[in-house]
C-alpha positions in Angstrom: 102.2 116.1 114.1 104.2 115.1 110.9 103.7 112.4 108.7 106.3 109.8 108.8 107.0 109.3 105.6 110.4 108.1 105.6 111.6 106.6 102.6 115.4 105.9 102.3 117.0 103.0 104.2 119.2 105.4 105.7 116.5 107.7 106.9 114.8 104.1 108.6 118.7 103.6 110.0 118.1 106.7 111.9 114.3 105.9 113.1 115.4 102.2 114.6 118.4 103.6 116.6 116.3 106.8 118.0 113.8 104.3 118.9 116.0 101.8 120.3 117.1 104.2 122.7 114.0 104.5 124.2 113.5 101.7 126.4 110.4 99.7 126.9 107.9 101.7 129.6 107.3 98.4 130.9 106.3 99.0 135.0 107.9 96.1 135.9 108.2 96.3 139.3 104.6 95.9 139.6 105.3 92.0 139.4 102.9 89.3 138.3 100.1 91.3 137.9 98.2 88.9 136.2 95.0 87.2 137.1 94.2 83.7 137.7 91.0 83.2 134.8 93.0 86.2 132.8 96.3 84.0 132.5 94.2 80.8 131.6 92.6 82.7 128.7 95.7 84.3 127.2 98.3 81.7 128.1 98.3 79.9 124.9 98.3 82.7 122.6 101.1 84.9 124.3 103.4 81.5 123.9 102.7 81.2 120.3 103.4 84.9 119.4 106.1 85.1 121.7 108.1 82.5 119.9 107.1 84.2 116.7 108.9 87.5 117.7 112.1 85.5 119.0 113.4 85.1 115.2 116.9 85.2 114.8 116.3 86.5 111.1 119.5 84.7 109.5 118.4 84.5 106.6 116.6 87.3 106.1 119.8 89.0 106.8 121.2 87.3 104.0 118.5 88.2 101.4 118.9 91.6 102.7 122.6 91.6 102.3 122.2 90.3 98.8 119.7 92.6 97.5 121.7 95.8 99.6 124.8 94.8 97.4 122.8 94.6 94.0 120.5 97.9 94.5 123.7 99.8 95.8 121.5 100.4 98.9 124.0 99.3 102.2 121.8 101.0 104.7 119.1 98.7 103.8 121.1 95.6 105.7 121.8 97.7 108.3 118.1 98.7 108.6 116.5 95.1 108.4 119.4 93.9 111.3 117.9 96.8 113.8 114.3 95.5 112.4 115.5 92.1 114.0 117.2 93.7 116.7 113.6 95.3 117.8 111.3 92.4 117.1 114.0 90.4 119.6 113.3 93.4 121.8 109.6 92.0 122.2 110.6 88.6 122.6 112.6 89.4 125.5 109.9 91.5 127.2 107.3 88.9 126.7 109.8 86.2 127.9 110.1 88.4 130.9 106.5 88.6 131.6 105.9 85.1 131.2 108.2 84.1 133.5 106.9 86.9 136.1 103.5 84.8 135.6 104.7 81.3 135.7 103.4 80.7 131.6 106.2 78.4 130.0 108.1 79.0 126.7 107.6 77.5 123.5 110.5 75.7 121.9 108.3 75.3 118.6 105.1 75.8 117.4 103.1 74.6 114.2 102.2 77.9 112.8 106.2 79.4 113.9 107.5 76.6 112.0 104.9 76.9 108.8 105.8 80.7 108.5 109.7 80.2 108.7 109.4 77.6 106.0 107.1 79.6 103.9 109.9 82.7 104.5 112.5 80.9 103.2 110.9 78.6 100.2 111.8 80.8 97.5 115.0 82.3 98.8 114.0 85.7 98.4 113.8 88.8 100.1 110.5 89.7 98.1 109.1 86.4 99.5 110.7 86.3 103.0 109.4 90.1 103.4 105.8 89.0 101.8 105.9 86.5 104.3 106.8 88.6 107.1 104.6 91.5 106.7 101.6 89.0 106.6 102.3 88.2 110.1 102.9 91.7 111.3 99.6 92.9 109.7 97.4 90.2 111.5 100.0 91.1 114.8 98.4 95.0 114.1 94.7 93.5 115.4 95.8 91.3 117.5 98.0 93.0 120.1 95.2 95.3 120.9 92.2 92.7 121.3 94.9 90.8 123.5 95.7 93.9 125.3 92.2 93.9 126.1 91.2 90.7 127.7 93.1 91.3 131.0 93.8 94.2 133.3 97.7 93.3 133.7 98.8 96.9 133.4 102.4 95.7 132.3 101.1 93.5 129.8 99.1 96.2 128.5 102.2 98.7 128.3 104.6 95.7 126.9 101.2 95.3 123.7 101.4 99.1 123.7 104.7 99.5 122.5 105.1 96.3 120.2 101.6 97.4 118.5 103.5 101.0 117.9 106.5 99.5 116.3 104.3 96.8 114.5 103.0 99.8 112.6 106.5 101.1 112.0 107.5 97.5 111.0 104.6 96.9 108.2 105.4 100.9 106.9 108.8 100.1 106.1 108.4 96.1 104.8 105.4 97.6 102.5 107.4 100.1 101.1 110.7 98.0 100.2 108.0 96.1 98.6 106.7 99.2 97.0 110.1 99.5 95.5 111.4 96.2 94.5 107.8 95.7 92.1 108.4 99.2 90.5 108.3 98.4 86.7 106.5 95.6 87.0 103.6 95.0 84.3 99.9 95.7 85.4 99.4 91.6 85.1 102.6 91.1 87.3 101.2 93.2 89.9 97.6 91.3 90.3 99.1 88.2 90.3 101.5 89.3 92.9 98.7 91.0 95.0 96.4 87.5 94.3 99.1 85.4 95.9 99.5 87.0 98.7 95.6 87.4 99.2 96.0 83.7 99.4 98.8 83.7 101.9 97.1 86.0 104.1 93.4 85.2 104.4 94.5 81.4 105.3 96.4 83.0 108.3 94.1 85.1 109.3 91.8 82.6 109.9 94.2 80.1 111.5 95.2 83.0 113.9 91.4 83.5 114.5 90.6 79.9 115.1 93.9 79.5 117.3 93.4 82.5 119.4 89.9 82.2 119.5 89.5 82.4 123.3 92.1 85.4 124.0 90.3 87.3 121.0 86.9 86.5 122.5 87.8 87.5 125.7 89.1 91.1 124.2 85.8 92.2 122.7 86.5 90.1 119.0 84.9 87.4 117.7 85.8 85.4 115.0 84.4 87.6 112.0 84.9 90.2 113.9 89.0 89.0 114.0 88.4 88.3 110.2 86.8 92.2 109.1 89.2 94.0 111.3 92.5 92.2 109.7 91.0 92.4 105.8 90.9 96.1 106.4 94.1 96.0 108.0 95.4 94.2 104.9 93.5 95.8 102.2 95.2 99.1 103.4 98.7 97.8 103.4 98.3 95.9 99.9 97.9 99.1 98.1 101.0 100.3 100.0 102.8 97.4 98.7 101.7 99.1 94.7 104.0 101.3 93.2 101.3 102.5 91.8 98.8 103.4 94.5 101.4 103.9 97.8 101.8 107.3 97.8 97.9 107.7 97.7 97.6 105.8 101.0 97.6 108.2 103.8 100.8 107.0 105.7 101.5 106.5 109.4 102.2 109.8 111.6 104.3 110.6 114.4 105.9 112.7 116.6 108.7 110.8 117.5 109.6 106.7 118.3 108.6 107.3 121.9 104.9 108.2 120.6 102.3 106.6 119.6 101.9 105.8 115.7 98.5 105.5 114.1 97.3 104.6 111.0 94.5 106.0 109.0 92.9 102.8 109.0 93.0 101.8 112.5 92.3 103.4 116.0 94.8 104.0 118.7 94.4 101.3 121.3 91.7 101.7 123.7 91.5 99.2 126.8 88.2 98.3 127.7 
């Protein structure tokens, strides 16, 4: 196994189309496989992250576009729009499951429209990305404990995949942020890693309170929620350092259709 340490745009071009090509291993002609007490416990939360993954990422496009044309960098565009691209892969296989099960769609949601405001406050790719990765850390625990709390096997394969490309997704948003706060001053660094302390703790407990009963029902409780996501976080912070990321033991894998793991965090088991 080989360490994905990809670090170009052009090299994460190339990961997001091999991995687009594989599709989703999503049984889906087992049906609605999903039981009665399961779907009243993980209705709710599945709507909400649903419509989180359905982004069109317009204007994240357009912070990419603007910092691509600045750094010289036109891959990096290119690599954000398959980013998109994927995360509205998930959507669309979550939409399909809920459908299969009878659970409505969100049009909007609190928290979605908190976190799209928040993305696009400063006008930014720094921020937006910031922003972004926040939700994609807290997505790393909670796709697993989700995955957990029913016996759906479709479900589970749908949170198996999205959790692998989650990881992929925080790698390459941490390390873009790796490289746009390269020569930045000791000072400018804490205070950047002190704000987003204070973006991410605040959601991690909202997703913990919201969530509580899916999370409960998959084997976490609410500090339990809280520990796994600060070391979650913790980990990816330093990756965001220019000066600590390349003493972080990076993601691994074999290829797009595999598994990645972190150092920090377990492959999934279903209880």
């Amino acid at each position: 196994m080989k360490n994905l340490t990809i670090q170009s745009s052009r090299e994460w071009v190339r990961y997001f189309r091999c991995n687009g090509l594989v599709a989703m291993r999503v049984p889906w002609h087992l049906g609605a496989d999903l039981q009665p007490d399961e779907r009243r416990a993980i209705a709710h939360s599945i709507r909400v992250f649903q419509l989180g993954e359905s982004s069109e990422g317009r204007h994240l496009m357009r912070y990419a576009r603007q910092w691509a044309g600045r750094a010289d960098d036109c891959a990096y565009a290119e690599a954000i729009r398959m980013l998109i691209a994927e995360e509205q892969r998930h959507a669309a296989a979550l939409a399909r499951f809920m459908e299969m099960n009878g659970i409505a769609r969100l049009k909007s949601g609190f928290s979605d429209r908190v976190f799209r405001r928040l993305r696009n406050m400063f006008g930014t790719l720094e921020v937006s990305l910031a922003v972004l990765v926040t939700a994609e850390i807290a997505a790393k625990t909670y796709y697993p404990a989700i995955g957990a709390a029913t016996n759906s096997v479709v479900l589970r394969a749908i949170f198996e995949q999205i959790h692998r490309d989650e990881i992929a997704h925080v790698e390459f948003q941490t390390g873009q942020l790796a490289r746009m706060r390269a020569g930045r001053s000791r000072v400018g660094l804490w205070i950047t890693a002190t704000m987003h302390r204070a973006l991410f703790y605040p959601t991690a407990v909202v997703v913990a309170i919201s969530h509580h009963v899916a999370l409960r029902r998959g084997g976490l409780g609410f500090w339990a929620f809280l520990r796994k996501s600060r070391h979650q976080f913790l980990f990816d912070l330093a990756a965001m350092d220019p000066r600590h990321r390349d003493l972080v033991e990076r993601p691994t894998s074999r290829h797009p259709a595999e598994p990645m793991t972190l150092a920090s965090s377990a492959p999934i088991r279903w209880s």
